[in-house]
N, C-alpha and C positions, 0 to 999 in steps of 0.2 A: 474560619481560616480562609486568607485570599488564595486565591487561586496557583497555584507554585508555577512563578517564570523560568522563562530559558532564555538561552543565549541567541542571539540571532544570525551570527554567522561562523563558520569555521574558524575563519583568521581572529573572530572575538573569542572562541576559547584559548586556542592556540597564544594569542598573548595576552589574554589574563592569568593565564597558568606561567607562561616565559615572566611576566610580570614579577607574579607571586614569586618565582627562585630567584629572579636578576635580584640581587639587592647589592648593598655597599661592599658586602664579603668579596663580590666576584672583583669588585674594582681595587680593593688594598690589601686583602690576604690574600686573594690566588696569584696575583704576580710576585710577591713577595717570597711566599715559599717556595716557587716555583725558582726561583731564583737560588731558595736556599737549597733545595734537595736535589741538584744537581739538573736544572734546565730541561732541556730538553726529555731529559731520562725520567724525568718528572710526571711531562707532558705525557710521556707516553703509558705509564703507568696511570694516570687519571683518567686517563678513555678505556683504558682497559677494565678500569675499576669501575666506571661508569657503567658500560655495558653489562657486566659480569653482577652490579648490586643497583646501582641507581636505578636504572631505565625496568630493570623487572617489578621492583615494589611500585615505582610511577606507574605501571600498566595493572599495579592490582591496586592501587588508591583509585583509578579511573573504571575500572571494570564494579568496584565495591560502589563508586558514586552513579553510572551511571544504570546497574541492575538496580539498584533501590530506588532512583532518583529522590533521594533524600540526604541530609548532614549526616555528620558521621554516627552520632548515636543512634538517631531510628534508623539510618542505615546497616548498622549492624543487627538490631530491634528486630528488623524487615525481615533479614535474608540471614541469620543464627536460624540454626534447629531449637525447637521449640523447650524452653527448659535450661536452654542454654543461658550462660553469662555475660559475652562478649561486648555487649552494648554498654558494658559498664566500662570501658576504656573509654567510653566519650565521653565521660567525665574529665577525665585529666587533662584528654586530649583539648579539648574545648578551652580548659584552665590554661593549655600552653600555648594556645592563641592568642589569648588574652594576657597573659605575660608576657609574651614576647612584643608585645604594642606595646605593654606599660616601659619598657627600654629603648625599642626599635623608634617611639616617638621623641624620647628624647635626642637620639641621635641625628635623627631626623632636621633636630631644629638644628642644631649644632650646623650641619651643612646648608641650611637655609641662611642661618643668622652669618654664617660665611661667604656665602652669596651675596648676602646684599654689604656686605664690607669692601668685598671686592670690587665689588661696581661701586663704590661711594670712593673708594682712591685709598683704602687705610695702609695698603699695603704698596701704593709708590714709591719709588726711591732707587737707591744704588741696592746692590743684591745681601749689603750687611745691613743696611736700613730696614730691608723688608722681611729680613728673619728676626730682626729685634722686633719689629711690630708685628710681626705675625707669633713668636713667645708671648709678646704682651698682648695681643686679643685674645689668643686661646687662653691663657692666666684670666682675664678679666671676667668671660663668657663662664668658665668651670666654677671661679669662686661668686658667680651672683646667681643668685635663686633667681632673681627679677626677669633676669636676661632668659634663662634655660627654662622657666614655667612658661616663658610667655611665647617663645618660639616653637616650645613644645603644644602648646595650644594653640600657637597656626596651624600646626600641622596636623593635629586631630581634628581642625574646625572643618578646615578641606577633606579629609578623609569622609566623618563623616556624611557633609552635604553629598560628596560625590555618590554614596553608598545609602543616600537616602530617599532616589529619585528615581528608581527603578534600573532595573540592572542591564536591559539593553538601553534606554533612552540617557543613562546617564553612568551606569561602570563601564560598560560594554565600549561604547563609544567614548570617553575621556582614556580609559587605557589604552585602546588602538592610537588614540591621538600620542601621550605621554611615551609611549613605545616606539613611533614611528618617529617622533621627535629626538627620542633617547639615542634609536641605532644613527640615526642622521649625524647625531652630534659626535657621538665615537668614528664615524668614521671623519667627519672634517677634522676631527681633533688629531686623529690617527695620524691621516697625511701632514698636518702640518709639526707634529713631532719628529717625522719619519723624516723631514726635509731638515731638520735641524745641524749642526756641524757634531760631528764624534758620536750622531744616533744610533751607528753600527755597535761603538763597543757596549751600549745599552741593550742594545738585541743580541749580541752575542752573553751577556750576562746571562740576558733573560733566559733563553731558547736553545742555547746549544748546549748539547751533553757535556757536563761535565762529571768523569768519573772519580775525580782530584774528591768534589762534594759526595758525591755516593760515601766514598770510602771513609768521609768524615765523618758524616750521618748515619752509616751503617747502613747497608742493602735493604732490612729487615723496615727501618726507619721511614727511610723512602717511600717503601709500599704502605706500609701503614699511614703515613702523610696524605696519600693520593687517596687511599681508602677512606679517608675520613673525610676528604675533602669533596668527593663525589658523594658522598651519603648527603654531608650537611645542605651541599649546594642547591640541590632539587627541593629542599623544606618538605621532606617526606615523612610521614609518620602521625601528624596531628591533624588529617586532615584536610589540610590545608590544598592538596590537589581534588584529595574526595570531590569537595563541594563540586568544583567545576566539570570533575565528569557527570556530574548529577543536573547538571543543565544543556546535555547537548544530546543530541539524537542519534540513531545508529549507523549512521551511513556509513562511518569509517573504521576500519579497526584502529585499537586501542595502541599495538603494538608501534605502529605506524606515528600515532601524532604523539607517543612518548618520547620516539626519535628526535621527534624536530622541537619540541620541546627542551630538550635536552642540548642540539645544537644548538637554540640559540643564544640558553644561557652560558654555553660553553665561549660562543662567540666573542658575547661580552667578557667573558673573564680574560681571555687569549688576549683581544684586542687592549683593554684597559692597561695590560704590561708592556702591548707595544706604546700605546700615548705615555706611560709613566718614566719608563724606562733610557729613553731615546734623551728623554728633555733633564732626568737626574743628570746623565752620562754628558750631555751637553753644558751643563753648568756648573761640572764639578760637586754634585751634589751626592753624599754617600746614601744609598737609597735604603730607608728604613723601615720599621713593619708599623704595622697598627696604626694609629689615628694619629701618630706624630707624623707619619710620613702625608698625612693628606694635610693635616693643618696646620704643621707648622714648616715642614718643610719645601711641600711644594709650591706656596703662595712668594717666596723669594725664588725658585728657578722662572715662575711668570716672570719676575718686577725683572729678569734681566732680556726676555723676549722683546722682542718690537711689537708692539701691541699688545703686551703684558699684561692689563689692567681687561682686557676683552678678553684676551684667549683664556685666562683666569676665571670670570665671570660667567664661561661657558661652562669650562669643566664645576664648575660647583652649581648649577646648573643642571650639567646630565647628571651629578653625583645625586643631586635634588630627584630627581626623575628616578632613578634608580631606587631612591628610600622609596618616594612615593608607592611607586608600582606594588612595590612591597608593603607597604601599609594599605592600600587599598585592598588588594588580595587577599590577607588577612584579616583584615577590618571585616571582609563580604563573609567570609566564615561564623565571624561573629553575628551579623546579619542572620545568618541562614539558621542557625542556632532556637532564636527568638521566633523564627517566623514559622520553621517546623515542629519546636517544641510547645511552643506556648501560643501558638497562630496569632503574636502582632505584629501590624501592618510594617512594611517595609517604613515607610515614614514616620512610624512611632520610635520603632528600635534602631534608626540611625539613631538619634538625639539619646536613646537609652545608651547606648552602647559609647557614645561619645562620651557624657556625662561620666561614665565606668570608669574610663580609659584615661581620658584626661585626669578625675582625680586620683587614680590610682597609680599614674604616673608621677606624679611629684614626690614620693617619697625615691625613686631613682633621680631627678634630678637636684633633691637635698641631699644626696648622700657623695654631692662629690664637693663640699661647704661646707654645711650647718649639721651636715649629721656627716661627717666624715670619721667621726669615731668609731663609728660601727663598723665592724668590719668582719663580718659573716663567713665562716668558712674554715678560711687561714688566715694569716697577718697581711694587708694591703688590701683583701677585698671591699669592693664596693657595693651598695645595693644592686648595681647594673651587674655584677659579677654573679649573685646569687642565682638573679633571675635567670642568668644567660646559662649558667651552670643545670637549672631545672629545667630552661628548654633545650638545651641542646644536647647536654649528656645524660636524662634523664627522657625525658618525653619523645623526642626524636627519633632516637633508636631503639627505645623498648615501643614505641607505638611503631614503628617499621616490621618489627620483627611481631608483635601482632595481627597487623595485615598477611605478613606472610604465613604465618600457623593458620588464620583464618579460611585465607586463599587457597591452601592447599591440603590442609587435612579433615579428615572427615569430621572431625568432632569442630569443625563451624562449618563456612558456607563449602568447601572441597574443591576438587583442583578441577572437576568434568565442569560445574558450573560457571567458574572462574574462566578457562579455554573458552567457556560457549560466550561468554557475553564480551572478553576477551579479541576473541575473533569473529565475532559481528561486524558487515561491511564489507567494504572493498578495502584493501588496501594491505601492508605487510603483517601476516600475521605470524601469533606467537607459535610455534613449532612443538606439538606433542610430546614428542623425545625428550625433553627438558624438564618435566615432571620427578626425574630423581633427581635433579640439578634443586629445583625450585623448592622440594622437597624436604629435601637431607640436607645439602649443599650451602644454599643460602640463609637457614637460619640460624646454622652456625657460625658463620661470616659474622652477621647481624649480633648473636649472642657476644662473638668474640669484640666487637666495637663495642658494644654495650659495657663489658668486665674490664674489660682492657683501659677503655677510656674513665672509667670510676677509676680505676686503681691508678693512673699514669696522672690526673688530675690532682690526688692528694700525695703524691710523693715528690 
């Protein structure tokens, strides 16, 4: 087995981890809800919820990765009382990394193969010309396998070479790059939305309380929105931050770089409703949820900008960057996987892991075509819908809520070992007192999202 790397510098954990949570979620559902569950009141219930669920399992994914410094299963392996069973959640968990690439890459393409349409002119025109041809790309791109295998195979091709070269000489440094790039672009994007004519009543949609929406939503609603939206956002639960505390050093406590971790995917979500928002409201665009709002309707509010075809070409571009991050991130999980469990070389198990990932993606990218029949679940689902349903309301919150039994009860690793390696270093640490909070407290929270979200799913 080679030798186990680490990270080289602070700011390269720090945004491989911001990496790993930024993904397309922060860019087209958090403005959208935020919109719907009354703005402002929204916002504020999401930091709240953040703080109170997010940020404490992120400081015990990091505390569990960087005491073992190993993946999540001998991680557990490591640092379980002897006898115990715990290590056997790295099964599934491992499984939900790996599914969530087999969807996350096709999406991926989708915003790639949109990129380069934009920059090729497909969408010029008058502002009705370029919502006909932006219905007819996204129609064209969904109904061909040819188009969605092969964009989806850019996309793992890049992943994996990234994840195949060593993790400072070649993750470490392309995500510092792809991130520095990414915040760059959101904010040029920001300002030149922000300058738009009627961007105000776009930001007042966005951002101001409205209790008119509370009331529609119901109180109960709201908070449950904001709660789920802080769990999913930080990609807690499968690991996925573990790894990365398992390659840095202790110089800092844990509680401290949850924080900023946390701001700055918060960042991106906030900022992405001010670029969306300003530029719907400015072109009379009704602002919608999901993936109609990114591709079919925002490539006609560009074609009426002055410089439509560019400021376009950017935002699908950072949207690019954002998948990215997120698939790199993930990708390295499956990396670590291979090279702790079965000690092959980083440059063996990129191409393993590619080879997986790519063929195991195409049956989500047939299933919105050639296998559109199927339809798993309930009536309209798609392969991408299965999977997203095993990782998100399946894997997510029951591996969250096993970090936290782990983390704080005796019968795994317990809450004194947890504080110790917790608040190792300089920096904010987690606060004693909060043991019956982290205890009692949160894994009932975590329970309650777990039951809640299965049962609100099928009804």
């Amino acid at each position: 087995m080679e030798q186990r790397e680490t990270l080289g510098s602070r700011l390269g954990f720090i945004l491989l981890s911001a990496g790993c949570a930024i993904g397309i979620g922060n860019v087209w559902r958090f403005p959208y809800i935020t919109g719907q569950y009354g703005g402002g009141i929204f916002v504020l219930f999401y930091v709240i919820c953040l703080v109170i669920l997010g940020i404490p399992v992120l400081v015990m994914e990091y505390s569990v990765g960087r005491a073992s410094g190993r993946s999540i299963l001998p991680a557990f392996r490591k640092l379980e009382k002897p006898g115990s069973k715990w290590h056997l959640w790295g099964y599934p968990a491992i499984a939900g990394n790996y599914v969530l690439l087999f969807y996350y890459s096709v999406v991926s393409g989708w915003i790639l193969y949109y990129a380069f349409r934009m920059a090729t002119g497909a969408f010029d025109g008058t502002q009705q010309e370029s919502a006909q041809a932006a219905a007819d790309v996204f129609q064209q791109m969904m109904s061909s396998p040819k188009i969605l295998i092969i964009s989806m195979l850019v996309v793992v091709g890049i992943t994996a070479v990234v994840c195949s070269f060593g993790l400072q000489n070649s993750v470490e440094k392309v995500t510092k790059v792809i991130m520095i790039i990414l915040l760059a672009l959101m904010v040029f994007l920001c300002i030149r939305a922000l300058t738009l004519p009627n961007a105000a009543k776009g930001i007042s949609f966005y951002l101001m309380p409205s209790m008119e929406k509370v009331e529609e939503t119901g109180l109960f609603n709201v908070f449950y929105a904001a709660l789920n939206q802080s769990f999913f956002t930080l990609s807690i639960g499968m690991g996925g931050m573990e790894i990365y505390g398992s390659y840095i050093d202790k110089k800092k406590t844990l509680g401290g770089e949850a924080i900023i971790v946390t701001i700055l995917d918060t960042f991106v979500a906030i900022v992405s409703g001010l670029i969306i928002f300003p530029a719907c409201y400015s072109f009379g665009v009704s602002p919608d949820a999901g993936p109609g709002l990114i591709f079919k309707t925002l490539p006609p509010v560009f074609s009426g900008m002055a410089g439509g075809r560019f400021w376009g070409t950017l935002f699908f571009i950072f949207l690019f960057f954002a998948a990215l991050s997120t698939m790199i991130g993930v990708f390295e999980n499956c990396q670590a996987f291979w090279i702790d469990l079965r000690g092959t070389s980083r440059k063996k198990a990129g191409p393993i892991n590619g080879i997986i990932i790519a063929c195991c993606s195409i049956p989500c990218a047939l299933g919105f075509n050639v296998w559109s029949s199927f339809q798993p679940l309930r009536a309209g689902n798609t392969v991408m819908d299965l999977e997203d349903f095993f990782v998100s309301s399946l894997v997510l919150p029951i591996g969250s809520l096993v970090f936290c039994l782990f983390c704080t009860w005796k019968y795994g690793w317990g809450f004194d070992h947890f504080m110790k390696e917790a608040n190792t270093g300089t920096g904010i640490r987690v606060p004693s007192k909060l043991k019956f909070y982290f205890k009692y407290i949160l894994p009932v929270l975590i329970a309650f999202l777990v039951i809640y979200g299965f049962i609100s799913y099928f009804s």
